[in-house]
Wavefront OBJ file of the C-alpha trace (Angstrom):
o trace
v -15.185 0.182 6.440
v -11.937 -1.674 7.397
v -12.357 -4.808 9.464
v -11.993 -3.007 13.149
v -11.053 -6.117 14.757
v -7.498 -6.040 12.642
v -7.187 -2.630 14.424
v -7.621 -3.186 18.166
v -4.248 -1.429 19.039
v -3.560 0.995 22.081
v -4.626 4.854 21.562
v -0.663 5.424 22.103
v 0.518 3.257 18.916
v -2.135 4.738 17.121
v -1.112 8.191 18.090
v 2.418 6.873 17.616
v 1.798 5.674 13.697
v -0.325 9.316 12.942
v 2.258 11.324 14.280
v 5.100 9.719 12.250
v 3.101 9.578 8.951
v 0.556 11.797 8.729
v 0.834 15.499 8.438
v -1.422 18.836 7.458
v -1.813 20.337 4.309
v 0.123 23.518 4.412
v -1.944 25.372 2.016
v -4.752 23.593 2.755
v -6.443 23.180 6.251
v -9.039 20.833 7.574
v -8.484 16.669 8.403
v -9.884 16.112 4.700
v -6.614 17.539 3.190
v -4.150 15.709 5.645
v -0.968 14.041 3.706
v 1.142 10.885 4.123
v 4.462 12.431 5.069
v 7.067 12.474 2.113
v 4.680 11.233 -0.211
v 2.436 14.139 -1.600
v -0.440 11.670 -1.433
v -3.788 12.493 0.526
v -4.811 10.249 2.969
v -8.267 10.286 1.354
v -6.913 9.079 -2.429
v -4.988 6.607 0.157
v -8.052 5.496 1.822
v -10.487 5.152 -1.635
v -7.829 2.822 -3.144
v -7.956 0.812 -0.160
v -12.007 0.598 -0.397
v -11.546 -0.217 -4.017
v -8.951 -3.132 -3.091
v -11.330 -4.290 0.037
v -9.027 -2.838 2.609
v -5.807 -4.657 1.308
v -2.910 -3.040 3.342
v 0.129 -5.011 0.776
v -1.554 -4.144 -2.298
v -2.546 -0.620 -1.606
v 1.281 0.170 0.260
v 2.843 -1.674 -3.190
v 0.491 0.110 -5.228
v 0.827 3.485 -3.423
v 4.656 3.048 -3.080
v 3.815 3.488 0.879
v 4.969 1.775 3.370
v 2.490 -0.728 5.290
v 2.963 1.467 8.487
v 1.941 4.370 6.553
v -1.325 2.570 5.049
v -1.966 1.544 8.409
v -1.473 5.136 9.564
v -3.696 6.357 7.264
v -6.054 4.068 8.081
v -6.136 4.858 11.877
v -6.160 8.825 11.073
v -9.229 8.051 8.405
v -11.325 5.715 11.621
v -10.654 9.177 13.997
v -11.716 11.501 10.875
v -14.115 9.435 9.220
v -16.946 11.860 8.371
v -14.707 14.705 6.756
v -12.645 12.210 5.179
v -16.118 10.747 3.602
v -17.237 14.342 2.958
v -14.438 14.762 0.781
v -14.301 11.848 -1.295
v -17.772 12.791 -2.547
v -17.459 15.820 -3.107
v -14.364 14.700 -5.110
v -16.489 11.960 -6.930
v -19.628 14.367 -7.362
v -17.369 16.612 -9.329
v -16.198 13.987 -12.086
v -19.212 13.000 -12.697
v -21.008 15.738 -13.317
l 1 2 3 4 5 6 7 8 9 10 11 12 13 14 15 16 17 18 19 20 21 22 23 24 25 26 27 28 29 30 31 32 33 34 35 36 37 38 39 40 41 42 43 44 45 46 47 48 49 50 51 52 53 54 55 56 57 58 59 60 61 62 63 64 65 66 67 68 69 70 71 72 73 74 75 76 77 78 79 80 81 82 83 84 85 86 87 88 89 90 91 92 93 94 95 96 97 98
């Protein structure tokens, strides 16, 4: 989980960030298949590097070739989506295991 106290920020900014970099899957509905605008990346492939990185914003933007803003986005979209964001990332690491 990403340390919540780093993002205290008004609903607005937060709506502000999502709106700018975060949009739906065209082909694919449902908040577990939203994208990072312009980048073809999932926000859920975005949000298990940053648990594998402990929630580093730099290394995970760098890494990503994302802006911070749209790290940060994705992390705000992921707090508001958590449990179909989760839903997906095990389903995605249930299948590559098995």
């Amino acid at each position: 989980m990403p340390p919540l106290n780093e993002w205290v920020i008004p609903i607005e900014q937060g709506d502000t960030l999502i709106d700018r970099y975060i949009v739906p899957d065209p082909n694919r509905p449902g908040p577990e298949r939203a994208l990072i605008a312009d980048s073809g990346l999932s926000v859920w492939t975005v949000i298990s590097y940053l648990q594998a990185t402990n929630w580093d914003v730099r290394r995970t933007a760098v890494e990503c070739e994302l802006s911070e803003e749209a790290v940060q986005a994705a992390i705000l979209y992921y707090l508001r989506n958590q449990q179909a964001i989760d839903a997906r990332s095990a389903l995605h690491a249930a299948f590559h295991e098995a």
